[in-house]
C-alpha positions as CSV (number, residue, x, y, z in Angstrom):
1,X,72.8,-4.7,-2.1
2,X,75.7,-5.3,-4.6
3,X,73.8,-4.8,-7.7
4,X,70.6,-3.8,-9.8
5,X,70.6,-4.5,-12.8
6,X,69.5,-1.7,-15.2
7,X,68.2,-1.9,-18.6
8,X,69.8,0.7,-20.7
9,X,67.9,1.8,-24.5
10,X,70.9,1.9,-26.9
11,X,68.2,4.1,-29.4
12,X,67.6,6.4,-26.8
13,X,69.0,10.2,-26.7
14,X,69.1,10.2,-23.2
15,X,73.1,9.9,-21.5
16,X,73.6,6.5,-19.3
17,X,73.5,8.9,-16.1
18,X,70.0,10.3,-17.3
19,X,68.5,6.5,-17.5
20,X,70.2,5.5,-14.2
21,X,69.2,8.4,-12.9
22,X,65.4,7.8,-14.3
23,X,65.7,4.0,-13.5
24,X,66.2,4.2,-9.8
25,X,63.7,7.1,-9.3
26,X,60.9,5.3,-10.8
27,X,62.1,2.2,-9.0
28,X,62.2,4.5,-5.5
29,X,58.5,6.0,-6.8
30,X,56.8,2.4,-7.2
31,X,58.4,1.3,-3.9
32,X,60.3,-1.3,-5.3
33,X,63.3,0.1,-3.6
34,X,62.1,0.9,-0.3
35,X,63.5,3.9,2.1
36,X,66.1,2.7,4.3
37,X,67.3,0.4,1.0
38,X,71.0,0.6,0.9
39,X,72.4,0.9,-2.5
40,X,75.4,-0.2,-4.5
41,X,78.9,1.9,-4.0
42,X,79.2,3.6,-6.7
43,X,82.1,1.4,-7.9
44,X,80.3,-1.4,-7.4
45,X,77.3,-0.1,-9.6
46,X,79.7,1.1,-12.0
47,X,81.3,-2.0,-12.6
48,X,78.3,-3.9,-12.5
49,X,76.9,-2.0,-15.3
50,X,80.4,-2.0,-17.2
51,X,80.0,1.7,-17.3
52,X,82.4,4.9,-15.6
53,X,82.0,5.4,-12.3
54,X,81.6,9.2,-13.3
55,X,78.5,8.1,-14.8
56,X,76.7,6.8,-11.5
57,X,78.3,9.4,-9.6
58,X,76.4,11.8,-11.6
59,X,73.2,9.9,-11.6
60,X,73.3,9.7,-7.7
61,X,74.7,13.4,-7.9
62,X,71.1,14.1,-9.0
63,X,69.1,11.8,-6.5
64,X,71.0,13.5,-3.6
65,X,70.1,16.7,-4.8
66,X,66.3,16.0,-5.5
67,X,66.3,14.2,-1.8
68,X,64.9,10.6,-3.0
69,X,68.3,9.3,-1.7
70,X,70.9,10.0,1.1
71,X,74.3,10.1,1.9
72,X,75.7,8.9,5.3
73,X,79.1,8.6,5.4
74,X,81.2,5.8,6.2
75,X,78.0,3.9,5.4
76,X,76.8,4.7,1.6
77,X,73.8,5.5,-0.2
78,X,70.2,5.1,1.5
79,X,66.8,5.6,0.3
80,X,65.7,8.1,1.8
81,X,62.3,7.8,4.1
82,X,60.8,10.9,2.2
83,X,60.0,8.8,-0.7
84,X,57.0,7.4,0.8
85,X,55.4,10.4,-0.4
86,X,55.9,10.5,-3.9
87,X,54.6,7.0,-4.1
88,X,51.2,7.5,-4.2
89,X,51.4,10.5,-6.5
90,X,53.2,8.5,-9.0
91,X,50.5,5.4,-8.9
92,X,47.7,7.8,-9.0
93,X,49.7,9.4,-11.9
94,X,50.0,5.7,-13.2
95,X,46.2,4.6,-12.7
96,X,45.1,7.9,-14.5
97,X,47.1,6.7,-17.5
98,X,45.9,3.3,-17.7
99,X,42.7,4.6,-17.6
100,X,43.3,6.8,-20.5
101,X,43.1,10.4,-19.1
102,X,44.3,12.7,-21.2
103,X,45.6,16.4,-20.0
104,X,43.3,18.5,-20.1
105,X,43.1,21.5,-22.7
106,X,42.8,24.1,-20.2
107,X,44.9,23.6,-17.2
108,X,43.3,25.7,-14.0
109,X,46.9,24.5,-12.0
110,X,47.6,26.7,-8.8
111,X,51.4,25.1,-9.4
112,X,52.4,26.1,-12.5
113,X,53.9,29.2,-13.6
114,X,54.6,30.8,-17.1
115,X,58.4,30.2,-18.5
116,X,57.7,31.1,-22.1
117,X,59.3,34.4,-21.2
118,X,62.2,33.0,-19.2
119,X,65.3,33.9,-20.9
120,X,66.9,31.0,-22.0
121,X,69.3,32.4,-24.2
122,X,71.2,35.0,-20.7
123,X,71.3,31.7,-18.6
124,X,73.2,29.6,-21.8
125,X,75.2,32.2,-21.9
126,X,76.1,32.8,-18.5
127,X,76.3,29.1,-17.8
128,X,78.8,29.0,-20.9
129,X,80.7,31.6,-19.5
130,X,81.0,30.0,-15.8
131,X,82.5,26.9,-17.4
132,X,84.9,29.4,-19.7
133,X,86.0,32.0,-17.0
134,X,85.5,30.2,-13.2
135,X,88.3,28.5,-11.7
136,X,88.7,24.8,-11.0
137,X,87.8,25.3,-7.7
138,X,84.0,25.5,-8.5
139,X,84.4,21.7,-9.6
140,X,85.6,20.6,-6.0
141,X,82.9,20.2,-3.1
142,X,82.2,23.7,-1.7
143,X,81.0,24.4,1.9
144,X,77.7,22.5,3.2
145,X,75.8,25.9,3.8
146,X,76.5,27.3,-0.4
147,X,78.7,29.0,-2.0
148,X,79.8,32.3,0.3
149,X,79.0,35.0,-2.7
150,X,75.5,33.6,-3.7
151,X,74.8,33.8,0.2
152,X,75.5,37.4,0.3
153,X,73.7,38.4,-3.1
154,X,70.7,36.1,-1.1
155,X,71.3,38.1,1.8
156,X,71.5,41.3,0.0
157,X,68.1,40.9,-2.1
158,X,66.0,39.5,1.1
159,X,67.2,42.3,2.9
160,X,65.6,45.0,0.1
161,X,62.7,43.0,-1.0
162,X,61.6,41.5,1.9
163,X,62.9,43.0,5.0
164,X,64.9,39.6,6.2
165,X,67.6,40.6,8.6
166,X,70.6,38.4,8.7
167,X,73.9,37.6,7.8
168,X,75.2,35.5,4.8
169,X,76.4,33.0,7.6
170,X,72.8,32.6,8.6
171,X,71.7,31.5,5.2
172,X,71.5,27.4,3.7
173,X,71.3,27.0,0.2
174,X,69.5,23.9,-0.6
175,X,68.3,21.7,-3.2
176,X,64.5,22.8,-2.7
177,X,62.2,23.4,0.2
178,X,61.6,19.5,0.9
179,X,65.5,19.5,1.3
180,X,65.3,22.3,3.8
181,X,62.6,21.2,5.6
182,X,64.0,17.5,6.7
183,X,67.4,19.2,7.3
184,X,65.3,21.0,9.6
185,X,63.7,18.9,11.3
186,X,67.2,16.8,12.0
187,X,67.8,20.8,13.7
188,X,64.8,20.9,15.8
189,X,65.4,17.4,16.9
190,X,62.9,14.5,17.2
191,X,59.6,14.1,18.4
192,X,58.1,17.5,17.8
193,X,54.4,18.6,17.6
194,X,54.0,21.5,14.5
195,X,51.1,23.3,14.2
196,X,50.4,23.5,10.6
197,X,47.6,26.0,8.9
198,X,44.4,24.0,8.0
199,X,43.7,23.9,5.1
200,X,47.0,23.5,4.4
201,X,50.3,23.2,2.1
202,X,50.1,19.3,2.2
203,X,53.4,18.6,1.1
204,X,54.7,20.3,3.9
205,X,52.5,18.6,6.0
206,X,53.5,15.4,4.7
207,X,57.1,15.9,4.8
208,X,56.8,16.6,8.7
209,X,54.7,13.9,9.1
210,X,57.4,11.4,7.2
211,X,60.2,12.9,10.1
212,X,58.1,11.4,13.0
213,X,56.6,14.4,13.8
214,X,53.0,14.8,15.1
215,X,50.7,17.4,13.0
216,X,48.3,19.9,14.7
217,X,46.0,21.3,11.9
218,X,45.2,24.6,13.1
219,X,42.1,26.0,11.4
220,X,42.0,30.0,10.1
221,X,40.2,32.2,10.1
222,X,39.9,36.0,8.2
223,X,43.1,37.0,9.6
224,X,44.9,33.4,9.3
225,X,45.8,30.7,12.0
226,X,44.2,31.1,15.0
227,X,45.9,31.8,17.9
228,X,43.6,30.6,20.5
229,X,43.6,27.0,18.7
230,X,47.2,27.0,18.4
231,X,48.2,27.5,22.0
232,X,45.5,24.5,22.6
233,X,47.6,22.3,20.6
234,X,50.7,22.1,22.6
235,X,52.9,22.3,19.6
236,X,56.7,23.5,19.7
237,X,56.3,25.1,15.8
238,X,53.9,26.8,13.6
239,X,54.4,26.5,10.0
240,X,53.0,29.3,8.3
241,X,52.7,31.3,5.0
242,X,51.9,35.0,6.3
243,X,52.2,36.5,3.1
244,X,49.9,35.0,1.0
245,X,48.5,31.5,2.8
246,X,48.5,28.6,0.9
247,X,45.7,27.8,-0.9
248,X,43.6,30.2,1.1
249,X,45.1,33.4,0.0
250,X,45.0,35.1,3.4
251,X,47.6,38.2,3.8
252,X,48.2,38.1,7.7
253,X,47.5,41.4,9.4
254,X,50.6,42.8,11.2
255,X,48.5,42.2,14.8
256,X,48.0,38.7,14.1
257,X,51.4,38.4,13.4
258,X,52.6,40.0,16.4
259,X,50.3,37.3,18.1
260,X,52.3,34.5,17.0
261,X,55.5,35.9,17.6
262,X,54.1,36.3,20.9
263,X,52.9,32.6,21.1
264,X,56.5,31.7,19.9
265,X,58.2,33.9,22.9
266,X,56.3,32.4,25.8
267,X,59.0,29.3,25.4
268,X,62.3,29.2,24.8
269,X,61.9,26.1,22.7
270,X,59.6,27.3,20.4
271,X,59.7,27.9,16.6
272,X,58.2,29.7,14.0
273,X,58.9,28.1,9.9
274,X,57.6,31.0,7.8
275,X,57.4,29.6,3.9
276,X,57.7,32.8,1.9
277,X,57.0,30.8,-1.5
278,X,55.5,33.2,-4.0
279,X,55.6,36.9,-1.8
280,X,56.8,38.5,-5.1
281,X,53.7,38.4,-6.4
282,X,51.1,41.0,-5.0
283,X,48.3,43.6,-7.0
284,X,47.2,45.4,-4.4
285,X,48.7,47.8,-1.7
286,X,52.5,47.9,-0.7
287,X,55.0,44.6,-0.5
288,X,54.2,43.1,3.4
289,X,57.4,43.0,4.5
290,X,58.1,39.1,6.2
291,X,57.3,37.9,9.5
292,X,61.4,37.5,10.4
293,X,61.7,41.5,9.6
294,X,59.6,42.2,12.8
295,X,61.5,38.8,14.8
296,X,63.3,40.4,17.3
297,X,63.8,37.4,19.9
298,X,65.3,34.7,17.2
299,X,61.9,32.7,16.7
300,X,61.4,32.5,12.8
301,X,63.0,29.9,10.8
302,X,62.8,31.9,7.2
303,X,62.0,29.5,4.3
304,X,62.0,31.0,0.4
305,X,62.7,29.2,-3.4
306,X,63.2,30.8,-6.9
307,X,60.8,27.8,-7.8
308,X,58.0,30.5,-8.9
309,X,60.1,33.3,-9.5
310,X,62.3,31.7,-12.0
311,X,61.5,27.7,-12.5
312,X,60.6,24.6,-10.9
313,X,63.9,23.5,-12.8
314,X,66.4,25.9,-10.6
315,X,65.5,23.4,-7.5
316,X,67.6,26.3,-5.4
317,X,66.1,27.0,-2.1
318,X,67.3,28.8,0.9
319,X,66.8,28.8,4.6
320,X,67.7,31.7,7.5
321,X,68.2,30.1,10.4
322,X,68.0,32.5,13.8
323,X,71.5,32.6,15.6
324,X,70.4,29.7,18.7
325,X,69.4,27.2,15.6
326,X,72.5,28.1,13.5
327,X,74.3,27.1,16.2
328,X,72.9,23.7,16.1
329,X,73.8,23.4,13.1
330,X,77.5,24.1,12.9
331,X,78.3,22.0,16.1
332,X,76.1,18.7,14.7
333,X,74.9,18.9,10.8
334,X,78.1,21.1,9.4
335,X,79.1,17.8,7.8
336,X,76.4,17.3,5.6
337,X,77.0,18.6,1.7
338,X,75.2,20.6,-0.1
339,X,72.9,19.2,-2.2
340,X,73.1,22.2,-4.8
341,X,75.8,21.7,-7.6
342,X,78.2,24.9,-7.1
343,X,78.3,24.9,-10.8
344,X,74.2,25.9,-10.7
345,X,75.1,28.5,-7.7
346,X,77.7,30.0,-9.8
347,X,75.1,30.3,-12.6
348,X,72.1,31.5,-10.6
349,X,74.9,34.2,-8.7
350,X,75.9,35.5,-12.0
351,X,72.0,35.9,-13.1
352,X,71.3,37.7,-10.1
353,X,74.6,39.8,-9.2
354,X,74.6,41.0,-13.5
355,X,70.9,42.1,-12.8
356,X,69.2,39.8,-15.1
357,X,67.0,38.5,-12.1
358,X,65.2,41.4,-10.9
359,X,65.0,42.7,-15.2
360,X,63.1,39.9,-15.0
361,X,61.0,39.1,-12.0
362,X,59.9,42.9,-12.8
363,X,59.0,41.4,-16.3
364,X,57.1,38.3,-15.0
365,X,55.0,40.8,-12.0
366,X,53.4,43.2,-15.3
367,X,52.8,39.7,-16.9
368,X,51.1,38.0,-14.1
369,X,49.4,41.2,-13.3
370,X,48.4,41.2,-16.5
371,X,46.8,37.9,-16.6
372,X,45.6,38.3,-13.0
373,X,43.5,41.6,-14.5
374,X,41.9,39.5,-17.5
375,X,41.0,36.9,-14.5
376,X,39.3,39.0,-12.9
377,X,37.5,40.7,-15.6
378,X,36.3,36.8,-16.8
379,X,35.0,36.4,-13.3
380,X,33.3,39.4,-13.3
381,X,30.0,37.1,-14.5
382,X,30.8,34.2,-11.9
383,X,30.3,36.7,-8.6
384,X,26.4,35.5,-8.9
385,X,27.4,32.4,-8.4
386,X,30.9,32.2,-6.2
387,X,32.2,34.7,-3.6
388,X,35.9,35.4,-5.4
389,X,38.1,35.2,-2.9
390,X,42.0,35.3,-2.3
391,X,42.6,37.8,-5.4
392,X,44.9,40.3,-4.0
393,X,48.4,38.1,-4.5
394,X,50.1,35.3,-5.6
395,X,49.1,33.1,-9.2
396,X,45.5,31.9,-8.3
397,X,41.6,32.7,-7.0
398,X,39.2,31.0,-4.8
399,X,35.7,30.4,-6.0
400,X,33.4,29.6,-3.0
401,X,29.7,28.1,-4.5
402,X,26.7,29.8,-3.6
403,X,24.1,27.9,-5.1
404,X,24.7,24.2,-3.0
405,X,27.0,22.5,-5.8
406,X,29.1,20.1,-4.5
407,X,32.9,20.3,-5.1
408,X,33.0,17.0,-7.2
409,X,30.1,18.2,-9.3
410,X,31.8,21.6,-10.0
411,X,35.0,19.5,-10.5
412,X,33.5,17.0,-12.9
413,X,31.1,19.4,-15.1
414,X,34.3,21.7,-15.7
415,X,36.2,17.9,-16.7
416,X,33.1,17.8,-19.4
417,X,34.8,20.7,-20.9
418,X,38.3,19.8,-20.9
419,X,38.7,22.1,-18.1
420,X,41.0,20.6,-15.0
421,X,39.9,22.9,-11.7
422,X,41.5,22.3,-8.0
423,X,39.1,21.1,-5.3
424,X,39.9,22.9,-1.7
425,X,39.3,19.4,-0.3
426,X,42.6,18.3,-1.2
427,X,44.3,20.7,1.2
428,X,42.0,19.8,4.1
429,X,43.5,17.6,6.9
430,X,40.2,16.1,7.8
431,X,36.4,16.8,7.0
432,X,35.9,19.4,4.6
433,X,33.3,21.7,5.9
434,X,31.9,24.9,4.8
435,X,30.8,25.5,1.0
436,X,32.8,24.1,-2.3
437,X,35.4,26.0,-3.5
438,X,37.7,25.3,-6.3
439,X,41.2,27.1,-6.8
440,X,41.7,28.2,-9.9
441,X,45.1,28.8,-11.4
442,X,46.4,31.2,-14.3
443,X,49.9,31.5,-14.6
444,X,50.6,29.0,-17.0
445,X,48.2,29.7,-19.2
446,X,48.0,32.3,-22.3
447,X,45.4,35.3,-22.1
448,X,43.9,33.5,-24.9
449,X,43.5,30.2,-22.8
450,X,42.2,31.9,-20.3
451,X,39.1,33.8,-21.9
452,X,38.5,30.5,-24.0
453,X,38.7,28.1,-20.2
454,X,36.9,30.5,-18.2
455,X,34.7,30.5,-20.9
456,X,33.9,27.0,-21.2
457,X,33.6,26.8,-17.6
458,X,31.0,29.8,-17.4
459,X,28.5,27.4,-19.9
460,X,29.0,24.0,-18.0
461,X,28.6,25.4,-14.2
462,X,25.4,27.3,-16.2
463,X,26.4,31.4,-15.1
């Protein structure tokens, strides 16, 4: 492909690279450019367009980074395979739209998190000064793992928060998790079976799935994945959120953890991915220090994001990789660039190394506590009807019916009152069995949403 043709809005406020940018996800989304799609050079875009080539660098700059394209060199630009999963989230995004659904009032998301506090005017000023005081050099490439000093501050704050032990070297800064995870996976090699926690983080699980790999759902119970089923699966990896499973809420106890590093020991080619998404966030007890903190063999591939503890925006993810894994990296995949912009690392080092970041994760952990309390206090009425489950960390609950509602009824009474809940069947890999439950979510909302939804859904579910 020499060319695709793009139609630019003259009215609109958006820059050329924004709308090439927008153009080709959409396009990439819909399927209309399929993975494996090879795409114009950037010259040959550029010219085609009549517009700098500076302007589709930047625009692919962005599609890199966000993973819906790849670079291979010598080669050019691919689609990358990935995209297959956005595809059916965008129609279904598309169909609700033509069918004239509106966003709901009160959104119960287990996604979303609260930026009204972030503080915009610290990073405008930080990112004002890295353009005024760095030198040039943060405009050239920078090495493929991140820039060395936001490694170490990485290194530094897993190491007192979390327990990680590891060098900076160890450490791959990436442009989020679904980055991480197919760089990964190119790591681990083909072929691979991984055991992933049922129900589970589906986009995980799809993202595996879209690498060739084969998924074992591994069902939990009170304590989290269960061993026994695991070693019946024959899989090479377990994927697994210790801290606070996803969307279960399970905290794995310290025994079942020392089960799976067991599991992971019995063979040398076996891997442990713990996804440490949202451990920040806990109300009762001490912090659990990770799974890799009690890894003393090199099994546990550590996985974290300042998605929830800053923004979705940041996309700025990072990986530990054990020493026999690092190696693979640096002898086969050192070539590949980082898809971060070192301008955003620079930022993001400044934020955390001038303190700003801790001021205000502590800020955000009284805020969420906060909401977490009124939550709780509005379900107070709801335990005749749901067992409240999954309460003790994280940014949402699980309410398991009692009374022999279906999940779609629950779901659809709560749409009557401009109320969008979370059905647990969404994150099951097969059947569904056992009793509805829906996930509620409250970090995004206000303390006055929250009384008024909770509310609303207290009349229409008839507590």
């Amino acid at each position: 492909m020499n060319e695709l043709t793009i139609p630019f809005n003259e009215k609109s406020k958006e820059h050329l690279y924004q709308q090439i940018y927008s153009y080709m996800k959409n396009e990439i989304q819909k399927g209309n450019l399929p993975a494996g799609q090879k795409l114009p050079s950037t010259r040959a875009l550029a010219d085609h367009l009549q517009v700098s080539r500076s302007t589709v660098d930047f625009a692919y700059g962005q599609l890199l980074s966000e993973g819906y394209i790849e670079s291979i060199p010598y080669k050019g630009h691919f689609v990358c395979e990935i995209t297959r999963l956005y595809r059916q989230e965008t129609i279904n995004s598309e169909e609700e739209e033509a069918a004239g659904e509106k966003k709901a009032a009160f959104d119960f998301s287990p996604n979303s998190i609260d930026i009204t506090c972030f503080p915009f005017a610290t990073w405008k000023k930080i990112s004002k000064n890295v353009f005024m005081e760095e030198e040039k050099e943060i405009f050239e490439l920078g090495t493929a793992k991140g820039d060395k000093r936001l490694r170490e501050t990485i290194c530094s704050y897993l190491h007192s928060s979390r327990g990680v032990e590891c060098t900076p070297g160890q450490i791959i800064v990436g442009a989020g998790n679904d980055y991480l995870l197919m760089l990964l996976q190119k790591i681990l090699g083909t072929g691979r079976k991984v055991a992933v926690e049922n129900p589970a983080y589906m986009r995980a699980a799809r993202i595996f799935a879209s690498g060739g790999y084969k998924i074992r759902p591994i069902d939990l119970d009170e304590n989290g994945m269960r061993v026994d089923l695991l070693k019946e699966s024959n899989a090479q990896i377990a994927y697994i959120t210790p801290s606070h499973q996803f969307p279960t809420g399970v905290i794995m106890p310290i025994g079942r953890r020392m089960e799976i590093l067991g599991w992971a020991e019995e063979e040398e080619d076996r891997y442990i991915i713990e996804d440490d998404y949202d451990s920040e966030f806990r109300y009762k007890g001490m912090p659990i220090p990770s799974l890799q903190a009690s890894d003393a063999n090199g099994k546990v591939v550590y996985l974290g994001t300042f998605s929830k503890s800053i923004a979705p925006a940041i996309r700025i993810s990072y990986m530990v990789l054990p020493k026999t894994l690092l190696q693979i990296y640096e002898e086969n995949l050192w070539f590949i660039s980082s898809t971060v912009s070192r301008i955003d690392q620079a930022i993001l080092y400044h934020f955390m190394e001038d303190g700003h970041f801790e001021r205000y994760l502590n800020k955000m952990r009284k805020i969420y506590k906060g909401k977490h309390d009124l939550m709780m206090e509005c379900l107070r009425p709801f335990k005749k009807a749901f067992e409240i489950r999954g309460e003790y960390a994280g940014l949402h609950v699980l309410l398991e019916d009692k009374r022999g509602y279906r999940e779609d009824e629950l779901i659809s009474l709560a749409k009557e009152a401009d109320c969008k809940v979370y059905g647990m069947s969404d994150y099951v890999i097969g059947k569904q069995e056992g009793k509805a439950t829906i996930i509620i979510g409250y970090a995004a909302l206000s303390e006055e949403q929250i009384v008024e939804g909770m509310d609303r859904l207290k009349k229409m579910w008839q507590i």
